[in-house]
Z-matrix of the N, CA and C atoms (Angstrom, degrees):
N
C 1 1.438
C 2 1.532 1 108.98
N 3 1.168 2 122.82 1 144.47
C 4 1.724 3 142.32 2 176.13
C 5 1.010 4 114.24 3 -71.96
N 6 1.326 5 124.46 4 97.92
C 7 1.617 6 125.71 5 150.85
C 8 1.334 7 110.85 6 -47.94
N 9 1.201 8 108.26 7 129.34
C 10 2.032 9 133.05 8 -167.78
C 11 1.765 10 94.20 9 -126.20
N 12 1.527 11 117.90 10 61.11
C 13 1.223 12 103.81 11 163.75
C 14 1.017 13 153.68 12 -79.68
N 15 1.313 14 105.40 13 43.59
C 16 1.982 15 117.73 14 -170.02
C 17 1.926 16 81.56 15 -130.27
N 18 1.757 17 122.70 16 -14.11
C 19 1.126 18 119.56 17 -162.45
C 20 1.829 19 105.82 18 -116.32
N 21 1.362 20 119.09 19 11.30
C 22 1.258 21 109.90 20 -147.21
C 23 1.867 22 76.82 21 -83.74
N 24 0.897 23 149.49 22 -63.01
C 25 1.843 24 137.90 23 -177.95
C 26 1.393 25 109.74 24 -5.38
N 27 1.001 26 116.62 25 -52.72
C 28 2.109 27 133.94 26 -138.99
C 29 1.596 28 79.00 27 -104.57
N 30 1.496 29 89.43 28 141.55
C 31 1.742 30 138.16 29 175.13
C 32 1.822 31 90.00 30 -31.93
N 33 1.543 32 107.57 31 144.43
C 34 1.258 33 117.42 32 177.75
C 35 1.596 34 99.16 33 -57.20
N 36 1.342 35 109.81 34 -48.83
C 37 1.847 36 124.90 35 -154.35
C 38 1.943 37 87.98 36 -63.87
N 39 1.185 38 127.12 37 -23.59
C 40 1.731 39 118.71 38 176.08
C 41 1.232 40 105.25 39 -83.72
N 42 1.312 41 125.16 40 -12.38
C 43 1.332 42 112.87 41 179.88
C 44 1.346 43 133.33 42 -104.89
N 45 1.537 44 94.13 43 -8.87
C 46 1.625 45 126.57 44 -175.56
C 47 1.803 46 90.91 45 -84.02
N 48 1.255 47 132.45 46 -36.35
C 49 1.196 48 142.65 47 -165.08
C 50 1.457 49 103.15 48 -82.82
N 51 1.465 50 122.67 49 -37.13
C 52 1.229 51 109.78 50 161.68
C 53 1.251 52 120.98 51 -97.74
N 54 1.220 53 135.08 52 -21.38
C 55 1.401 54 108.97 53 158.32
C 56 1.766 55 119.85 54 -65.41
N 57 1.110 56 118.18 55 -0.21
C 58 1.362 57 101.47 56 163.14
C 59 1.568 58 122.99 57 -90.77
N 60 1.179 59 94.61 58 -12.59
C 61 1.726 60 107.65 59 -176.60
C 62 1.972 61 105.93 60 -80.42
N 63 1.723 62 101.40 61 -21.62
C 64 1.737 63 109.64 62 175.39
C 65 1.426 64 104.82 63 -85.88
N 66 1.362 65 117.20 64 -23.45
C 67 1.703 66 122.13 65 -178.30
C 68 1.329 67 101.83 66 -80.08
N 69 1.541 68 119.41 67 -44.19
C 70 1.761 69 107.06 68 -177.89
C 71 1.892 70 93.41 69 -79.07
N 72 0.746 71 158.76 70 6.14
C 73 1.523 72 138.28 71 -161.87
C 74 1.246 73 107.73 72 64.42
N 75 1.401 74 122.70 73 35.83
C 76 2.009 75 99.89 74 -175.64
C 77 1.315 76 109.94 75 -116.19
N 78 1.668 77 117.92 76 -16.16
C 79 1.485 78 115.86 77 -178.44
C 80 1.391 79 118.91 78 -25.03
N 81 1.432 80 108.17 79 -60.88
C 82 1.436 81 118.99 80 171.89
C 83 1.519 82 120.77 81 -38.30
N 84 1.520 83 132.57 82 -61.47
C 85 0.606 84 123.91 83 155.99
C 86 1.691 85 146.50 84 -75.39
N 87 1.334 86 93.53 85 8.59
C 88 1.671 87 91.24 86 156.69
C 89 0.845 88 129.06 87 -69.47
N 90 1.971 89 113.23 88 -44.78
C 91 1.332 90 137.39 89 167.20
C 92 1.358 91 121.74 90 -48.78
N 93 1.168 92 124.80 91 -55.05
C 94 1.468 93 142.57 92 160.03
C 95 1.365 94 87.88 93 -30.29
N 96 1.627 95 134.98 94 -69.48
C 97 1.296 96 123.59 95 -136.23
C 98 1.537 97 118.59 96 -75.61
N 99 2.189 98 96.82 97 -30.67
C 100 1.279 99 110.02 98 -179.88
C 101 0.978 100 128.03 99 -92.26
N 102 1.819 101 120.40 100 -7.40
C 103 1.018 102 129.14 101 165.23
C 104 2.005 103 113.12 102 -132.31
N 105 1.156 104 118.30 103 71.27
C 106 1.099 105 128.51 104 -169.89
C 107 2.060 106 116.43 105 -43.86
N 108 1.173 107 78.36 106 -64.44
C 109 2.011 108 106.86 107 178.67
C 110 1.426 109 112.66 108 -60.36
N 111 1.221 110 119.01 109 172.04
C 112 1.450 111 134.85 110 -160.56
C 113 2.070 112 100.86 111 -152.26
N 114 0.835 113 105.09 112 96.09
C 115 1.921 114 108.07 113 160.80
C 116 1.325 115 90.41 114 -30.51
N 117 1.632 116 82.19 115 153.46
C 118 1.658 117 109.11 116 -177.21
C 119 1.876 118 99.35 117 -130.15
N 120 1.383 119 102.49 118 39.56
C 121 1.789 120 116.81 119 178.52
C 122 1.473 121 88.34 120 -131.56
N 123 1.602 122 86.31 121 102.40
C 124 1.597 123 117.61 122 179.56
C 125 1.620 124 114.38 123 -110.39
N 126 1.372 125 115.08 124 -29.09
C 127 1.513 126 125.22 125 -162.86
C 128 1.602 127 105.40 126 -101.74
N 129 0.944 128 111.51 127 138.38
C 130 1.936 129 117.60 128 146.22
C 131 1.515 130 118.66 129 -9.60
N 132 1.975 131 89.07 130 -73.76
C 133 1.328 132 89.66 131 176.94
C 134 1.875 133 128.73 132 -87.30
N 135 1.489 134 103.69 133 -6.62
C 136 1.572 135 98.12 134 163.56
C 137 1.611 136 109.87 135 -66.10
N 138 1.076 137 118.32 136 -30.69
C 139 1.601 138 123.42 137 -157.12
C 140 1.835 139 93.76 138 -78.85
N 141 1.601 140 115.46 139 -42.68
C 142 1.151 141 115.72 140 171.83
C 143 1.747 142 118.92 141 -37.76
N 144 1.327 143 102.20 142 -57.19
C 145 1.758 144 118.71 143 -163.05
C 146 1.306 145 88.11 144 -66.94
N 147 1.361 146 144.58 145 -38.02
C 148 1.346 147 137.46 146 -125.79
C 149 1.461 148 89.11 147 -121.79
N 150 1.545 149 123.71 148 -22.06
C 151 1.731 150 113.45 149 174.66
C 152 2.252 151 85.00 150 -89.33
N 153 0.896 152 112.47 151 -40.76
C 154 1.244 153 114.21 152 179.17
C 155 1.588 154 115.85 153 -21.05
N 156 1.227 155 101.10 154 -67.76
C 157 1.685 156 138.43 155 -150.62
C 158 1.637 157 72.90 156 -85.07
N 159 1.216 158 142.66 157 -116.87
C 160 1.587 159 130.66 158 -170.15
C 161 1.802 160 119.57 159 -7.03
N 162 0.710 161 106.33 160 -59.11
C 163 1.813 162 115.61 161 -179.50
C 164 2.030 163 107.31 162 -61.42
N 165 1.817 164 95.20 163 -36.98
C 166 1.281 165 68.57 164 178.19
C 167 2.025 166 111.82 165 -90.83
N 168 0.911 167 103.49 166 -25.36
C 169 1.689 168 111.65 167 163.10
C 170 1.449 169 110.93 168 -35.06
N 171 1.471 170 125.50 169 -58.45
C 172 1.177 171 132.01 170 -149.55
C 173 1.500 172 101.52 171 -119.51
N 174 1.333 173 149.74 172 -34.43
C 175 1.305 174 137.34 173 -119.63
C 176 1.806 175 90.46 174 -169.42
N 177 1.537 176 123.55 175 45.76
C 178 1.350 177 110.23 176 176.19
C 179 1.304 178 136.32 177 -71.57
N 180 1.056 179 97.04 178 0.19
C 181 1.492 180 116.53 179 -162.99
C 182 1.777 181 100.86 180 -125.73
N 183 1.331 182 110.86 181 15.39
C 184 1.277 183 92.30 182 172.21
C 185 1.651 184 115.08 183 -93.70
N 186 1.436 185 123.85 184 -147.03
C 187 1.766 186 120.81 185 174.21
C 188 1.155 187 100.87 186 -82.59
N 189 1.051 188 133.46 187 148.38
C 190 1.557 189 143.87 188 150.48
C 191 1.525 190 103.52 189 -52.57
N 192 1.506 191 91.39 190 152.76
C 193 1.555 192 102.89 191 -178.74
C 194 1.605 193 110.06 192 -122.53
N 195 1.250 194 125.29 193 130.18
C 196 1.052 195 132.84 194 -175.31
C 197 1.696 196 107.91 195 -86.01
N 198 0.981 197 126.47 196 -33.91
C 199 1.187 198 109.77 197 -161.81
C 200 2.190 199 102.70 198 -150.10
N 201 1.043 200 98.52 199 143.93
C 202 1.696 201 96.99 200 -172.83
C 203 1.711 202 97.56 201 -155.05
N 204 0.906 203 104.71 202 147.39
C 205 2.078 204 119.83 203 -169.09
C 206 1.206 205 122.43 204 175.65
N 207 1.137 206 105.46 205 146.14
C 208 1.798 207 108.63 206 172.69
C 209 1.269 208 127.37 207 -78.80
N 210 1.239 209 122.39 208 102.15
C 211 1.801 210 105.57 209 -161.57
C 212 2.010 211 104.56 210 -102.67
N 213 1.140 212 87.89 211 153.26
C 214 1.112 213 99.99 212 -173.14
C 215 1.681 214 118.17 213 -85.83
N 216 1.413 215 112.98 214 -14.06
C 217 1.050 216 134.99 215 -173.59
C 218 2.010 217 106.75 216 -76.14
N 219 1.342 218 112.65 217 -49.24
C 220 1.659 219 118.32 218 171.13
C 221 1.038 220 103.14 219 -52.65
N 222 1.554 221 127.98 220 116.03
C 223 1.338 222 118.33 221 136.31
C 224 2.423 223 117.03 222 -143.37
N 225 0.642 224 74.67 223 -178.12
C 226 1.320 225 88.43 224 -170.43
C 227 1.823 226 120.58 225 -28.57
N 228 1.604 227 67.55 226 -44.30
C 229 2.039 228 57.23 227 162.23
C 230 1.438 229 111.82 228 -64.38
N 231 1.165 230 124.92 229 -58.41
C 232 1.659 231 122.95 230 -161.58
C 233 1.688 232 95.93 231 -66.34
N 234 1.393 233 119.54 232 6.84
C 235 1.809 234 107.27 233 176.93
C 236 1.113 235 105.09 234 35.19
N 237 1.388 236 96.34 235 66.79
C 238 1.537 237 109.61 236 153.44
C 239 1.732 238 115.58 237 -157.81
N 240 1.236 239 131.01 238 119.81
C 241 1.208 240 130.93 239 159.28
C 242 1.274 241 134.39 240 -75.05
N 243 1.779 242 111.57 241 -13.37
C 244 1.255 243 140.43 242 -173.67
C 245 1.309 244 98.65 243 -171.58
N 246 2.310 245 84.22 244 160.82
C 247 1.463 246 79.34 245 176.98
C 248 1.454 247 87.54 246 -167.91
N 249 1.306 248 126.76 247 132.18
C 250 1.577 249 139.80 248 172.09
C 251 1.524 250 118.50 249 -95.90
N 252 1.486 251 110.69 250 126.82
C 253 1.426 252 99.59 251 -172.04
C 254 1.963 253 94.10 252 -134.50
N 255 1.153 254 76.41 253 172.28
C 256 2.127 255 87.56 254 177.56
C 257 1.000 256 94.02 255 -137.40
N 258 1.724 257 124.81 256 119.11
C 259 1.386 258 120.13 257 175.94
C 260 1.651 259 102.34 258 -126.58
N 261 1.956 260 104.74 259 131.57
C 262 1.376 261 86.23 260 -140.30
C 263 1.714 262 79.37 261 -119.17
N 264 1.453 263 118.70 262 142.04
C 265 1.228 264 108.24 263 -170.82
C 266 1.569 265 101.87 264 -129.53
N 267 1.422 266 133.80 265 158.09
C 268 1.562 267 113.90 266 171.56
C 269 1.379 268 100.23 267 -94.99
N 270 1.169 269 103.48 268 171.20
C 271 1.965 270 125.45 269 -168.96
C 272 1.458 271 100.07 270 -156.03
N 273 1.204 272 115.80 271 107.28
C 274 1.421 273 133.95 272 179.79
C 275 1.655 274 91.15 273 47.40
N 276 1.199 275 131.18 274 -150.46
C 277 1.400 276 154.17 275 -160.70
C 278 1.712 277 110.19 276 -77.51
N 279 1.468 278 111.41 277 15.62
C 280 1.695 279 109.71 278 174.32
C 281 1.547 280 94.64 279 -135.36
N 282 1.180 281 110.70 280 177.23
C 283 1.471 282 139.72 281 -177.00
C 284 1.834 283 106.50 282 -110.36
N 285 0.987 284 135.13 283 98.81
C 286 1.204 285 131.52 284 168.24
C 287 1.132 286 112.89 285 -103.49
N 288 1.524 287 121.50 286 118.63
C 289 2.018 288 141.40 287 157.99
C 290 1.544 289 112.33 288 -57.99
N 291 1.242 290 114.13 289 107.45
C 292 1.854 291 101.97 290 159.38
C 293 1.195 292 98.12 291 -89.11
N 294 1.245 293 132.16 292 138.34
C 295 1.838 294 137.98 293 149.55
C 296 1.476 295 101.40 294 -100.83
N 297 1.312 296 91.90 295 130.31
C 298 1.439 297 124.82 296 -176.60
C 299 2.012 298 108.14 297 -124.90
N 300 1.665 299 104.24 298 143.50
C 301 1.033 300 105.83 299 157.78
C 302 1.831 301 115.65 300 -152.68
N 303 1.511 302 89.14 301 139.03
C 304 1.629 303 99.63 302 -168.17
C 305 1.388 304 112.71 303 -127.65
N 306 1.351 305 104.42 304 125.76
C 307 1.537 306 122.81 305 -173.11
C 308 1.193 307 115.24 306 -101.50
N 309 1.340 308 127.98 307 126.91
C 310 1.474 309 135.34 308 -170.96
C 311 1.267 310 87.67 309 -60.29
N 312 2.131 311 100.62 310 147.29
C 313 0.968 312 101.89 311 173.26
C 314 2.135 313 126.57 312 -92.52
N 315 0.899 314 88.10 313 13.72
C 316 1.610 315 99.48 314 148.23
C 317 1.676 316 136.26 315 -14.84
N 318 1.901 317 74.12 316 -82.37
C 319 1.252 318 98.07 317 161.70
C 320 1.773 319 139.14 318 -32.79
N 321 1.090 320 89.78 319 -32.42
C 322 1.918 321 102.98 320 -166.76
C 323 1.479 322 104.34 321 -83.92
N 324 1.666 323 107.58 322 5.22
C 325 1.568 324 111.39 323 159.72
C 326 1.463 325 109.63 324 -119.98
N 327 1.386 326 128.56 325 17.83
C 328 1.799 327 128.98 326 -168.47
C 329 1.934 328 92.84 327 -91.72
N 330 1.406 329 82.45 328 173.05
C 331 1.459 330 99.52 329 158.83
C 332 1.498 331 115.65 330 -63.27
N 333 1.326 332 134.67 331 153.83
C 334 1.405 333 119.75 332 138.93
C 335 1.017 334 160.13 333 -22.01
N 336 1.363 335 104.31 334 -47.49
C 337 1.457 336 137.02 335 161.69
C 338 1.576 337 110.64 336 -61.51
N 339 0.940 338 126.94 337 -47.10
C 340 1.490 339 137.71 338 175.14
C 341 1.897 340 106.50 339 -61.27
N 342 1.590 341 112.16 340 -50.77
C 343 1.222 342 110.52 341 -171.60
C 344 1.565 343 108.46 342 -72.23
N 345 1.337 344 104.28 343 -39.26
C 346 1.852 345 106.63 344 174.34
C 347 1.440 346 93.52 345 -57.82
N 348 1.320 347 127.03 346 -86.03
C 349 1.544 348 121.55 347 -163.34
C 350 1.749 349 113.95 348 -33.79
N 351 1.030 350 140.48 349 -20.45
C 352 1.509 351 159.63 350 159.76
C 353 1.654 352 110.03 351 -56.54
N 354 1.036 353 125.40 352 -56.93
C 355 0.945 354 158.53 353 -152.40
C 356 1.809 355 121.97 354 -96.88
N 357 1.853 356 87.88 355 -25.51
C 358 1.449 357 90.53 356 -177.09
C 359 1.703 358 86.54 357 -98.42
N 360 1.474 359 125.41 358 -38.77
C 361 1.400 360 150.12 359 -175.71
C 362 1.853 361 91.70 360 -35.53
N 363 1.130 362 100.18 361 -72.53
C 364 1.992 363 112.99 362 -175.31
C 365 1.675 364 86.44 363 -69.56
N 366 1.002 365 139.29 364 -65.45
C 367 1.967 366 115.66 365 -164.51
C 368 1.998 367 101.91 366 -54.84
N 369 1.100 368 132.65 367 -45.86
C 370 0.789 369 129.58 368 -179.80
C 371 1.863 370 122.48 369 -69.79
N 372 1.163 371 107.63 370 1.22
C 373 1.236 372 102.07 371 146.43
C 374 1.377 373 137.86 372 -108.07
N 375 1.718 374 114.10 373 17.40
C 376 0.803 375 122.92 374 159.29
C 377 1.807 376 135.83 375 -62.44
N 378 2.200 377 89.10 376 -16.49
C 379 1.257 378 83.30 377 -171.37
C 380 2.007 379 91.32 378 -132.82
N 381 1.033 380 114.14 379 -1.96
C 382 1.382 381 124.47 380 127.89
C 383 1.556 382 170.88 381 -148.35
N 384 0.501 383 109.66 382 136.16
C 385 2.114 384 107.43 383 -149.81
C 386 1.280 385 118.75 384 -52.27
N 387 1.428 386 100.86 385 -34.77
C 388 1.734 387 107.41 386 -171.53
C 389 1.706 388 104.19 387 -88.91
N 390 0.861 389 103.67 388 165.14
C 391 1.719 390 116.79 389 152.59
C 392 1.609 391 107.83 390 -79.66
N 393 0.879 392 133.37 391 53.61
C 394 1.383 393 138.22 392 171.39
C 395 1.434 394 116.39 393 -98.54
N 396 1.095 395 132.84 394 158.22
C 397 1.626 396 147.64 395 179.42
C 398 1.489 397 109.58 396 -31.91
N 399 1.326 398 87.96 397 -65.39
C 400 1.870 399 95.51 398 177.35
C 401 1.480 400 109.74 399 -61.14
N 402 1.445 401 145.66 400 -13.76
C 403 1.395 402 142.66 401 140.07
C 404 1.182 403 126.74 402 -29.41
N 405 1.517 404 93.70 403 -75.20
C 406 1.684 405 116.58 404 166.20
C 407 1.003 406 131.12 405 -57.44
N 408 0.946 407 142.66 406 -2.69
C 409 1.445 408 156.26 407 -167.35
C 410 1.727 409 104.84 408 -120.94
N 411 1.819 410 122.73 409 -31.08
C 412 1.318 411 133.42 410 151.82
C 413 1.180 412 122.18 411 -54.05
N 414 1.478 413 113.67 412 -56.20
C 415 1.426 414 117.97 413 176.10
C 416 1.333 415 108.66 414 -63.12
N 417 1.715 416 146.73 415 -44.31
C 418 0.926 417 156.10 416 170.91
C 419 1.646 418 102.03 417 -46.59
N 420 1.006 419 130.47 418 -51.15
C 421 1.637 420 136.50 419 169.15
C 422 1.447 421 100.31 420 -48.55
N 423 0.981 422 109.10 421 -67.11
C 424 1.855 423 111.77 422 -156.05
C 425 1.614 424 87.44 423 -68.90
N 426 1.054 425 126.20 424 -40.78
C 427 1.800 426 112.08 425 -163.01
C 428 1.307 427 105.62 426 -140.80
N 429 1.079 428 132.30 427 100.90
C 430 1.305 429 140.35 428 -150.45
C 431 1.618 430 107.80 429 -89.01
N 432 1.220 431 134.49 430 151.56
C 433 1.967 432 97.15 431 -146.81
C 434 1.086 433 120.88 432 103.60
N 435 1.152 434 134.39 433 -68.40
C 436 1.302 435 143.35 434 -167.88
C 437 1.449 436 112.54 435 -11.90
N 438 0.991 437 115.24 436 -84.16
C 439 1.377 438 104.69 437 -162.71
C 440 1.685 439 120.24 438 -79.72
N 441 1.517 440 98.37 439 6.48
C 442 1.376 441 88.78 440 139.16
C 443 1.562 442 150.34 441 -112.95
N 444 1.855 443 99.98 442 25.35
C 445 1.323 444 123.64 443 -156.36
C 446 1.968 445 69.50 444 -104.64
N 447 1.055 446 116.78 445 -42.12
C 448 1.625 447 107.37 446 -148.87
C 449 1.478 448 95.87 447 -77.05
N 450 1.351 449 120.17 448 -39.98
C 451 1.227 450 114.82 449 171.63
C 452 1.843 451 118.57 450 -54.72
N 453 1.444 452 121.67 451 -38.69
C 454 1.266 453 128.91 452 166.67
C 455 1.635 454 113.35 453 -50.04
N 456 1.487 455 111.73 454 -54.20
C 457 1.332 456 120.73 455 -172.89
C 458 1.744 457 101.79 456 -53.93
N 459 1.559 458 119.71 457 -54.39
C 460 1.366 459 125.45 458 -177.82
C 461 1.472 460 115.72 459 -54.35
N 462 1.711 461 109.65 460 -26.89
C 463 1.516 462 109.35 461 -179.22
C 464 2.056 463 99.85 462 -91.48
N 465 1.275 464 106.64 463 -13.17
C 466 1.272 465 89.74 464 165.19
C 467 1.396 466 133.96 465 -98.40
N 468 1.286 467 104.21 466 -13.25
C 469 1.733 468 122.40 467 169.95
C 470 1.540 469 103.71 468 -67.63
N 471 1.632 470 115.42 469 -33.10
C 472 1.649 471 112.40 470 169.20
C 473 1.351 472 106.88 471 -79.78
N 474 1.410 473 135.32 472 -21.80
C 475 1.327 474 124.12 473 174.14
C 476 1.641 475 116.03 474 -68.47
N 477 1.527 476 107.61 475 -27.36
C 478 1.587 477 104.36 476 -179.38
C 479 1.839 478 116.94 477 -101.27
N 480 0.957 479 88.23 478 46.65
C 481 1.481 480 92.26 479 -158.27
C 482 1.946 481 79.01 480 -135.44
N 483 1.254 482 134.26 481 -19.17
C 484 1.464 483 136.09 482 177.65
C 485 0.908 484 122.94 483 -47.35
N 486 1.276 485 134.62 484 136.66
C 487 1.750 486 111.52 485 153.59
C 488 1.547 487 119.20 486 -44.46
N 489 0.948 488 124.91 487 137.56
C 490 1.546 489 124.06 488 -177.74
C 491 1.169 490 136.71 489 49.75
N 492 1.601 491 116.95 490 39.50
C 493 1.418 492 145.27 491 176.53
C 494 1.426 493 116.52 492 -74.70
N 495 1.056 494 126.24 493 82.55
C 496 1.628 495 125.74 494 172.27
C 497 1.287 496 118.85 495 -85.31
């Protein structure tokens, strides 16, 4: 049997469903089917405007963010697709926070749907830290879906992880 480790959380019966979809060859094209398209937020600074434009929709009142990019450095080993940080330094006689958020660069080949759900994941810890209810229930606000986009993303992080996954 197939270890599905982006899937080991979720009900045996979701995982039995995708390993049969890796035994027929179809993962790929399931994915293909449910997420056809590819974002056209390729740059640093497109990715900036475009976490921008969400935060101010949803989250006006949260911190400003200084800085947002695709780094090339996140990837799967470090289990992380993103990652929000506050790095707080003093400057003469105050304490100043930059908040930063950086999205594996992965991403800049996903669906849309995948990069928003990413994206809402790091804005929403701007206004909470934990993975707790009140998280989930944020991200569920900002992108309605959610937790079944994240479950998609996990069956596609096991699709590229295949032998011969294009």
């Amino acid at each position: 049997m197939t270890t599905l480790k982006y899937l080991q959380a979720y009900p045996c019966a979701l995982q039995d469903q995708v390993r049969q979809l890796i035994a027929q060859q179809r993962l790929g094209d399931y994915l293909q089917q449910r997420y056809p398209t590819r974002h056209a937020v390729q740059s640093d600074k497109a990715l900036y405007s475009y976490v921008q434009g969400l935060k101010q929709e949803h989250l006006r009142n949260a911190p400003n963010l200084d800085k947002v990019l695709f780094d090339n450095r996140l990837d799967l080993t470090h289990r992380a697709l993103g990652l929000h940080t506050a790095v707080s330094r003093v400057q003469g006689g105050k304490l100043k926070a930059k908040k930063e958020i950086r999205i594996a660069s992965l991403f800049k080949e996903a669906a849309p749907e995948f990069l928003k759900m990413i994206v809402v994941h790091e804005l929403a810890h701007l206004k909470e830290s934990d993975h707790n209810k009140a998280f989930y229930q944020l991200c569920e606000y900002m992108q309605p879906g959610y937790h079944q986009l994240e479950f998609d993303l996990r069956v596609y992080l096991t699709w590229r992880d295949l032998p011969g996954a294009d």
